[in-house]
C-alpha positions in Angstrom: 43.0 -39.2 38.9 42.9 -42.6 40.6 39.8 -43.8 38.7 41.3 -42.7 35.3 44.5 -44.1 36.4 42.7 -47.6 36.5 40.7 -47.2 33.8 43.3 -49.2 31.5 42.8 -51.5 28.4 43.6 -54.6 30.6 41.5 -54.2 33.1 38.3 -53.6 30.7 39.4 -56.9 29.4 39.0 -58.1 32.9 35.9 -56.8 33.4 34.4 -57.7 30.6 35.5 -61.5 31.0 34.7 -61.1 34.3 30.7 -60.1 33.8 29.8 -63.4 32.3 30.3 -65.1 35.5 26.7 -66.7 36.8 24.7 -64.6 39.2 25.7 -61.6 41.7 29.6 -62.2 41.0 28.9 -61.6 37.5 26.3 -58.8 37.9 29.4 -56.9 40.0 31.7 -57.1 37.4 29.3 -55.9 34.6 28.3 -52.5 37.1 32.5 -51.9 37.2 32.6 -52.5 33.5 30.3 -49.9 33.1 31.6 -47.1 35.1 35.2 -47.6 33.0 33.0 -47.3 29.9 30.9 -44.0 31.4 33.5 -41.6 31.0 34.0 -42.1 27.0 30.3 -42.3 26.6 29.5 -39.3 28.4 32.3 -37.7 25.7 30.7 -39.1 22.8 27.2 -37.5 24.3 29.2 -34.2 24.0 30.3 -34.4 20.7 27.2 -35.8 19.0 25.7 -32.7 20.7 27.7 -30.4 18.6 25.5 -31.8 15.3 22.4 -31.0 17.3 22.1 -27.2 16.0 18.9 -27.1 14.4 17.4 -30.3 14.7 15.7 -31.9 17.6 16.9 -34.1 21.0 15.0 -36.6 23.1 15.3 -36.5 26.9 13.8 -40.3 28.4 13.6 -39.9 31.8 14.6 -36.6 32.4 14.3 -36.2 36.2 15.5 -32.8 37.5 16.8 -31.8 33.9 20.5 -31.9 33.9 21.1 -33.2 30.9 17.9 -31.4 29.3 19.6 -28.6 29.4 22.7 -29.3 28.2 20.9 -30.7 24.8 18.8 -27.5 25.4 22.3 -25.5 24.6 22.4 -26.8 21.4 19.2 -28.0 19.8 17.0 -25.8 18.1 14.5 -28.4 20.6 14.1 -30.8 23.6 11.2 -33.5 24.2 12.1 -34.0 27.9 10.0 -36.8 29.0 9.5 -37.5 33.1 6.4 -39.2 34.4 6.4 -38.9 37.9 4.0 -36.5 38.7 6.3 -34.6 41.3 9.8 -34.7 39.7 7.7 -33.7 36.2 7.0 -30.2 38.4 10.4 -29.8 39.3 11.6 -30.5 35.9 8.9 -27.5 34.9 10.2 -25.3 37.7 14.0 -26.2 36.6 13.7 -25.5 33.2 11.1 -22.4 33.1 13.7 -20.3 31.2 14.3 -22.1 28.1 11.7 -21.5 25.6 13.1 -24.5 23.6 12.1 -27.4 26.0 8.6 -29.3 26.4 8.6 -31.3 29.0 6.4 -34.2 28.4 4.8 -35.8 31.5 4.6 -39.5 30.5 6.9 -42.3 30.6 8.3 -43.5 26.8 6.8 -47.2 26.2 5.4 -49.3 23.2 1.8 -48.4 23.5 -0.3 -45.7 24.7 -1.6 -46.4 28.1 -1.8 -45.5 31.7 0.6 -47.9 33.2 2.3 -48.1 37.1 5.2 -46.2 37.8 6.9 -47.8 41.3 8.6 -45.4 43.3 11.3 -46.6 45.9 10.0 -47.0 49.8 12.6 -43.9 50.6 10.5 -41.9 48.1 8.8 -39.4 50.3 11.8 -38.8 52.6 14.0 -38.1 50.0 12.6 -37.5 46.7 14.9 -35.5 44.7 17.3 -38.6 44.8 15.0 -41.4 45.0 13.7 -39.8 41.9 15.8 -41.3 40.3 15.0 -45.2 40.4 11.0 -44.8 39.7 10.1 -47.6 37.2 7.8 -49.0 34.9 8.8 -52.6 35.7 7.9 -54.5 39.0 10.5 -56.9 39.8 13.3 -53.8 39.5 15.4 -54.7 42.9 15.2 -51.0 44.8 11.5 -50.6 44.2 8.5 -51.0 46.5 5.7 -52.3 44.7 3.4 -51.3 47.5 4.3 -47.7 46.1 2.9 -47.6 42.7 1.2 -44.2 41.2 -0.3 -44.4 37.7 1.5 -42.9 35.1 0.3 -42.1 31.6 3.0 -44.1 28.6 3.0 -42.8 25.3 3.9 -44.7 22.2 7.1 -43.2 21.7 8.0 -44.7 18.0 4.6 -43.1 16.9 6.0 -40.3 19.0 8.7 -40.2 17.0 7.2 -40.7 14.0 5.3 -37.4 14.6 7.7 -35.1 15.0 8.9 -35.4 11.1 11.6 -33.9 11.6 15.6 -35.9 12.1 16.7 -36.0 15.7 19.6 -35.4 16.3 20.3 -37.2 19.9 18.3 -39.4 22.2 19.2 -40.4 25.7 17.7 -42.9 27.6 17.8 -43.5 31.2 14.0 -45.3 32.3 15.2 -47.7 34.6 14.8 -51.4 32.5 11.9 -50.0 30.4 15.0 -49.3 27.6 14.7 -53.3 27.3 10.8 -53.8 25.5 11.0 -50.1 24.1 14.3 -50.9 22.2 13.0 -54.3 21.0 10.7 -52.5 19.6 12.4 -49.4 18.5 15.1 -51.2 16.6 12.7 -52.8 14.2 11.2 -49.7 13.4 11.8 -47.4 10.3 12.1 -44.3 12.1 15.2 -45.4 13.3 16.9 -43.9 10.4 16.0 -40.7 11.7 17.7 -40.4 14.5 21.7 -39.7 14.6 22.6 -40.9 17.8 21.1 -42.9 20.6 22.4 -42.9 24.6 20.9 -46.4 26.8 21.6 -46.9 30.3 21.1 -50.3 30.9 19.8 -51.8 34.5 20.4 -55.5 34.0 22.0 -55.4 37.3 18.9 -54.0 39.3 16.7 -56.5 36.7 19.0 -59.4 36.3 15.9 -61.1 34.4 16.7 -58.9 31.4 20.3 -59.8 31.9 20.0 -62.3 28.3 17.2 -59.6 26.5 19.7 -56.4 27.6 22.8 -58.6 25.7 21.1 -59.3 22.5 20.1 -55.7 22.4 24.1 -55.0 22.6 24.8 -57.1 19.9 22.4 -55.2 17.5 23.4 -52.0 18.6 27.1 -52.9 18.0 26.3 -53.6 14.4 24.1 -50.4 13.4 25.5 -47.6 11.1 22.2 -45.9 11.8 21.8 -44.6 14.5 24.8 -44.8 16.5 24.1 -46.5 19.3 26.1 -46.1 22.7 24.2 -48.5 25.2 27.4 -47.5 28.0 25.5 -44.0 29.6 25.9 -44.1 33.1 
């Protein structure tokens, strides 16, 4: 009740005034801002879910399935992608009895490949939360390069572009690989098949796709297809 309490008009205006500051002041503000915005997001998730009946939703990193099977409770199917080799088991394990969910061991990229997934240095002692922060991208701040596994990438817009069929939801959590894939993703004509889209956005663990992660909000802010909701949390 406190947090909602403080969730208040003026003090997203704060925040988001606040978040242009240079460097780790900034960076601070931008990570509050976010969590006020969490709570609506994670309502507008819900309620693009009830137009999922029949149609198809996207899972981008996945982990242990949570929110797989909540899009699994209303889509007639779920692509849940996970690329970590041991989190993509659990995921299996998780979700064994729903016949309407694939999980897809590969991360979602640009291009086909086999690219390096970085694991955090806690990995192995904890690895059904440091499951969590594996990514694709190097210079993410809680990652130890020294950890790296090879992944394989798929092409998700060709992906997309397979399934010829609308999809209804998409929600994407890969830890600062949303940046390049949206770049990409936006341009694309399968865009207009898909109803809405979920981003979290890790410009605060990657503050060198701080400018890149901004555009992308900009365009999202002006598309009528998809709706796009670049606040999941």
């Amino acid at each position: 009740m406190a947090q909602a309490n403080r969730n208040t008009p003026l003090r997203r205006a704060k925040y988001g005034l606040m978040q242009h500051l240079p460097g780790e002041l900034g960076l601070k503000y931008r990570r509050k801002l976010r969590k006020l915005y969490a709570p609506a997001a994670e309502a507008a998730f819900w309620e693009a879910l009830a137009g999922a009946a029949g149609k198809v939703c996207v899972d981008l990193g996945a982990n242990l399935g949570q929110h797989t099977r909540t899009m699994a409770a209303h889509a007639a199917k779920v692509y849940a992608f996970e690329p970590d080799p041991w989190t993509a088991a659990q995921l299996r394990e998780a979700l064994a009895d729903l016949d309407n969910v694939e999980v897809v061991e590969a991360a979602a990229g640009t291009e086909d490949g086999t690219f390096p997934l970085y694991r955090t240095a806690s990995f192995d002692a904890d690895p059904v939360e440091q499951s969590q922060s594996s990514s694709l991208m190097a210079q993410k701040r809680n990652v130890d390069t020294s950890s790296a596994i090879d992944v394989a990438v798929v092409d998700f817009p060709a992906f997309l572009e397979r399934l010829e069929t609308d999809i209804a939801v998409i929600k994407m959590d890969i830890e600062g690989a949303e940046v390049p894939l949206l770049e990409v993703l936006f341009d694309h004509p399968v865009m207009r098949r898909i109803g809405h889209l979920f981003v979290e956005t890790h410009e605060s663990r990657i503050p060198d796709l701080l400018e890149r992660t901004d555009a992308l909000r900009a365009r999202a802010a002006e598309m009528v297809q998809p709706v796009v909701n670049m606040d999941w949390k």
